[in-house]
C-alpha positions in Angstrom: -10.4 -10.7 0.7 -11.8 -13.7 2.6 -15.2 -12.8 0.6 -13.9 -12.6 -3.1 -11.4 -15.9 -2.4 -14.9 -17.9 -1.9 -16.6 -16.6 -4.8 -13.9 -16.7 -7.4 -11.4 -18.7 -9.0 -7.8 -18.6 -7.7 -6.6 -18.2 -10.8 -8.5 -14.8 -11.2 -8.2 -13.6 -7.4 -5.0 -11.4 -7.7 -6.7 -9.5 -10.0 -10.2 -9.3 -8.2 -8.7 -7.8 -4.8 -6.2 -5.4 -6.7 -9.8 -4.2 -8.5 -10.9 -4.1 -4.9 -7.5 -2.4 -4.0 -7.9 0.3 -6.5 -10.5 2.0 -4.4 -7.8 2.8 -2.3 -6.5 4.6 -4.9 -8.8 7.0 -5.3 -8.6 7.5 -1.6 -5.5 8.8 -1.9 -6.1 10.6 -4.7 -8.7 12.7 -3.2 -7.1 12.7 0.6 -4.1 14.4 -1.3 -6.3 16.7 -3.6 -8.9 18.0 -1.2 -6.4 18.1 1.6 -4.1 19.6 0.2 -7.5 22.4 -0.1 -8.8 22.1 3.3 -5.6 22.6 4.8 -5.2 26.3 2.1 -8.3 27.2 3.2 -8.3 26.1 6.9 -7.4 29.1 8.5 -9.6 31.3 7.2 -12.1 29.3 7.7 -11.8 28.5 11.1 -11.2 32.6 11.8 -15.4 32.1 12.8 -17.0 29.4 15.0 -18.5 26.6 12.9 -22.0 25.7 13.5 -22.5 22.9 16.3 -19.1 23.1 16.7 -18.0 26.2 17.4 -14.8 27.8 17.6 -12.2 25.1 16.3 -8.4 24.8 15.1 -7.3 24.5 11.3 -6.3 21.0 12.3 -9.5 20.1 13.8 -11.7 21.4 10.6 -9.7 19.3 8.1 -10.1 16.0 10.3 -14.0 17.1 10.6 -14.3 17.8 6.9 -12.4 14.4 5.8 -14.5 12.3 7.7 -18.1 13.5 7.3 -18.1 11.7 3.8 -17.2 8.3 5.5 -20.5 8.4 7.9 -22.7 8.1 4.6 -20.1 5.6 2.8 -20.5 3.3 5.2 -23.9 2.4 4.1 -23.1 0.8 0.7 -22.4 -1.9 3.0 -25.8 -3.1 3.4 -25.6 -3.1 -0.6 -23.0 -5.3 -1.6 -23.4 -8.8 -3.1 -24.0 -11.8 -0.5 -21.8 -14.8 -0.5 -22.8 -17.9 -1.9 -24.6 -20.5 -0.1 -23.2 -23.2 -2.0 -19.9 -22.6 -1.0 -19.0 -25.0 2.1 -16.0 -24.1 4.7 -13.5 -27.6 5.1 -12.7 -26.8 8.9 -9.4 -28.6 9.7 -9.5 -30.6 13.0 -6.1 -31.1 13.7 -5.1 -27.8 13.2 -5.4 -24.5 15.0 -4.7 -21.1 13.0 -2.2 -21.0 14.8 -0.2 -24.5 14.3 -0.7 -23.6 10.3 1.2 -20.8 10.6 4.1 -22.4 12.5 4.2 -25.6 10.1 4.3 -23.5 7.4 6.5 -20.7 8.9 8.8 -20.0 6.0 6.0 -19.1 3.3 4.8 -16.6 6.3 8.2 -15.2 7.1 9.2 -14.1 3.8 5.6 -13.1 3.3 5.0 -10.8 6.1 8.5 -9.4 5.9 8.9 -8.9 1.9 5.3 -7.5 1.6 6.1 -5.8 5.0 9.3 -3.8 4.0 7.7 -2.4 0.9 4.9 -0.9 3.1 8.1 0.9 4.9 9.0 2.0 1.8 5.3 3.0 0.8 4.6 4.4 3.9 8.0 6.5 4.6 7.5 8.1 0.9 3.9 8.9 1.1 4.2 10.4 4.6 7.3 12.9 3.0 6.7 13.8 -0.1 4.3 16.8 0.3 7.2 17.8 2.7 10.2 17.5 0.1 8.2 19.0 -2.8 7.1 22.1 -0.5 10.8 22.5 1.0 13.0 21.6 -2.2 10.8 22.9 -4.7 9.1 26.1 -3.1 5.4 24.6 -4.3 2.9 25.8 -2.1 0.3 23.2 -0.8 -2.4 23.6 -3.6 0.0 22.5 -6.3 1.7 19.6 -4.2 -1.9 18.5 -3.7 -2.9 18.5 -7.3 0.5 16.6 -8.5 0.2 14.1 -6.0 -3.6 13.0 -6.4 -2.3 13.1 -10.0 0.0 10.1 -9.3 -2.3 8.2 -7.6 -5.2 8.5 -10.0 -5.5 7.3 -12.7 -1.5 6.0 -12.8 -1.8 3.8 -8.9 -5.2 2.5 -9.9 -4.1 1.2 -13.4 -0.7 -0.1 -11.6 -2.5 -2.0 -9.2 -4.4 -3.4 -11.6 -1.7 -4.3 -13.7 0.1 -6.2 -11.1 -2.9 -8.2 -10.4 -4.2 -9.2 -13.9 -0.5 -10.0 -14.7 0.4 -12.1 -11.9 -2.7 -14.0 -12.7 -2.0 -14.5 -16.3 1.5 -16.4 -15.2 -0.2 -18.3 -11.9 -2.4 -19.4 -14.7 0.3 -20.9 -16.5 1.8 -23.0 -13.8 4.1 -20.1 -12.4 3.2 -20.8 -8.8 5.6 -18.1 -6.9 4.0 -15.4 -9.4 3.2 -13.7 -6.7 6.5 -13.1 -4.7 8.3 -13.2 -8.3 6.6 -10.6 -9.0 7.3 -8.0 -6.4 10.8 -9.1 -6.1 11.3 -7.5 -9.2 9.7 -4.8 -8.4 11.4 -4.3 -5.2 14.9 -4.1 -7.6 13.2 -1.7 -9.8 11.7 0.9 -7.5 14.9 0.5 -5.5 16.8 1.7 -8.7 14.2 4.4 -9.5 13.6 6.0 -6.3 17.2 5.9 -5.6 18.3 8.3 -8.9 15.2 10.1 -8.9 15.3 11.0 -5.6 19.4 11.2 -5.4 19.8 13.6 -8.7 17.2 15.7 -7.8 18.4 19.2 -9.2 15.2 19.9 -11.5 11.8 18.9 -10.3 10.7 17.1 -13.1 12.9 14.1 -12.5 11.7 12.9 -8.9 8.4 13.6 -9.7 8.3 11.9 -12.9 9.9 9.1 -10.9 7.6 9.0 -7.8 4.4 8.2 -10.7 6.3 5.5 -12.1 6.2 4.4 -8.6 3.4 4.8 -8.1 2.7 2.7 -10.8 4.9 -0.5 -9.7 4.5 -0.4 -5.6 0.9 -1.4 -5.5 1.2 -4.7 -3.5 -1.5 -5.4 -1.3 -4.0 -7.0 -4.2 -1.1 -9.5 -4.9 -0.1 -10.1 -1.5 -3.4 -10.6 0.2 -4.4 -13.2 -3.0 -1.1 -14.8 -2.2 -2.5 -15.8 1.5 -6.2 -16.9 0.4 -4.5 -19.4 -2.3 -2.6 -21.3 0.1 -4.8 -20.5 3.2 -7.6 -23.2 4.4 -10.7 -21.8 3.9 -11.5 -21.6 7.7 -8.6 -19.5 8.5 -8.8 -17.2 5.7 -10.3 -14.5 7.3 -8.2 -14.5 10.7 -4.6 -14.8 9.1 -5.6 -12.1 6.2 -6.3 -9.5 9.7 -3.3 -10.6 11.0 -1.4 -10.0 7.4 -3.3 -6.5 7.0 -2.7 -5.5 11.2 1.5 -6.5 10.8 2.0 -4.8 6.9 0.3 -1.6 8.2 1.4 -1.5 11.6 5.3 -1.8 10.4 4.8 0.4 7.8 2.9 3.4 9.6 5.2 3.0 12.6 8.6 2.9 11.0 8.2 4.1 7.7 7.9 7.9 8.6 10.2 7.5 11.6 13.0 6.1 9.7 13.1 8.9 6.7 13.2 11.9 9.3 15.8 9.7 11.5 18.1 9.5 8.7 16.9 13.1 7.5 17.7 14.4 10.9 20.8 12.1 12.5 22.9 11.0 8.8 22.0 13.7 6.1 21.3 17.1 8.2 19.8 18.0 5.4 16.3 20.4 5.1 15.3 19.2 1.4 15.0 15.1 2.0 15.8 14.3 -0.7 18.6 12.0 0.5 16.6 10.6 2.7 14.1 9.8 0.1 16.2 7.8 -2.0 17.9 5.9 0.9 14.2 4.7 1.9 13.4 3.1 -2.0 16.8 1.7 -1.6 17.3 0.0 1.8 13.4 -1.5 1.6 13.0 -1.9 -2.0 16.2 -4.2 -2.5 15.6 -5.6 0.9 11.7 -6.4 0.2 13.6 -8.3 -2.9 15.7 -10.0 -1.4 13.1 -11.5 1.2 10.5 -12.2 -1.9 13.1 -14.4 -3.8 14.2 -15.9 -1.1 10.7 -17.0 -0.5 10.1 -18.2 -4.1 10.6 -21.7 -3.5 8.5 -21.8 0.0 5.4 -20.6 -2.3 5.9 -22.6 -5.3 5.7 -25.3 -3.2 2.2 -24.1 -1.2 0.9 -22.8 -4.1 1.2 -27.2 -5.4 -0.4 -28.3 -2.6 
């Protein structure tokens, strides 16, 4: 993020990191396509040892097979694009990274926690889904696989692409909380989506029509991270957009699959989780709202600075 916000315009940086974003996209796409194959075809497999490995669990072959393909990704890194020279770093001297956070405090609280609840959400749904489609639906894990990667590709990658080109287009025009304006919104919609889709449930067609739209909408972290690099001095991008990504996937990882099984398990005592489901899009997606345009006028007023 720190890279693109020196070599581009703010008023085009949105929708440069959600382009960025968008490979994640496809990561997900082909985590839930090909998993959803390993894990078929994981126990025959591993009925034989594996050469240089041996003899080795279904579990352990699909973590093996998933990441072999990262060890040779890793070096289109010596192929990207260097950053300009002429671009000079202002470092503040009165100022730690740490004193800019706490004088603007507000703008960061309503930040981290807005953009933080809707990776609860994002998280929570994601981590259940295959679950509630294989339990309530009787799919087995081929066809979960294949309806989910269809979700993410191509309707996440043109969502978050959307989100970004269009909260651009109104920054551009002097809109300068587009960006928590924006997901407020959305936090209302998917709230209202997830919560019938997920809550009328009785043919399968509705919640997973529902979950793409979703898909589609929830897309945040383009948005969000462009958000911090337009107000953010340039010698502290790069620390307080680690800190943003560390808190946003921390919560979400840690609480958002905890929380749906928790009220799956403890309120609902129910198998399907479907319930569960919708309660998740509801409590974080209005709450995410409610945090976003709350911190409307805290934005507006970095984004004039």
């Amino acid at each position: 993020m720190e890279y693109d916000s020196q070599n581009l315009s703010e008023h085009k940086l949105s929708l440069a990191i959600s382009v960025l974003s968008a490979g994640a996209q496809v990561g997900v796409a082909i985590s839930y396509l090909f998993g959803g194959l390993l894990i078929a075809q994981a126990y025959e497999i591993t009925k034989n040892p594996l050469p240089l490995f041996g003899q080795t669990e279904p579990w352990q072959f699909v973590f093996l097979a998933s990441g072999i393909p990262g060890i040779f990704l890793a070096f289109l890194i010596f192929i990207s694009p260097k950053e300009k020279k002429s671009v000079k770093i202002d470092k503040p001297q009165s100022e730690s990274v740490y004193r800019f956070i706490r004088n603007n405090r507000n703008f960061f609280f309503y930040h981290f926690l807005g953009f933080g609840l809707l990776s609860v959400m994002v998280y929570g749904a994601a981590a259940w889904m295959p679950a509630y489609l294989i339990r309530t639906y009787e799919l087995d894990i081929k066809t979960v696989g294949l309806v989910l990667a269809a979700s993410a590709v191509p309707v996440g990658m043109c969502g978050v692409i959307f989100s970004g080109w269009w909260v651009d287009k109104n920054f551009t025009t002097g809109k300068k909380d587009a960006h928590f304006s924006y997901f407020s919104l959305i936090g209302i919609a998917v709230a209202i989506i997830g919560g019938l889709g997920f809550l009328f449930d009785f043919w399968i067609f509705i919640p997973v029509v529902c979950f793409g739209i979703i898909q589609f909408l929830q897309p945040f972290s383009g948005v969000a991270g462009a958000s911090l690099q337009i107000v953010t001095p340039v010698a502290y991008r790069g620390r307080i957009s680690s800190i943003f990504i560390m808190f946003y996937n921390t919560l979400g990882m840690v609480l958002g699959p905890s929380l749906v099984v928790a009220i799956n398990d403890f309120f609902m005592n129910s198998n399907s989780l479907g319930t569960a489901l919708a309660i998740n899009y509801i409590v974080f997606g209005s709450g995410a709202a409610f945090l976003l345009w709350k911190g409307r006028k805290y934005a507006a007023a970095m984004g004039n600075r």
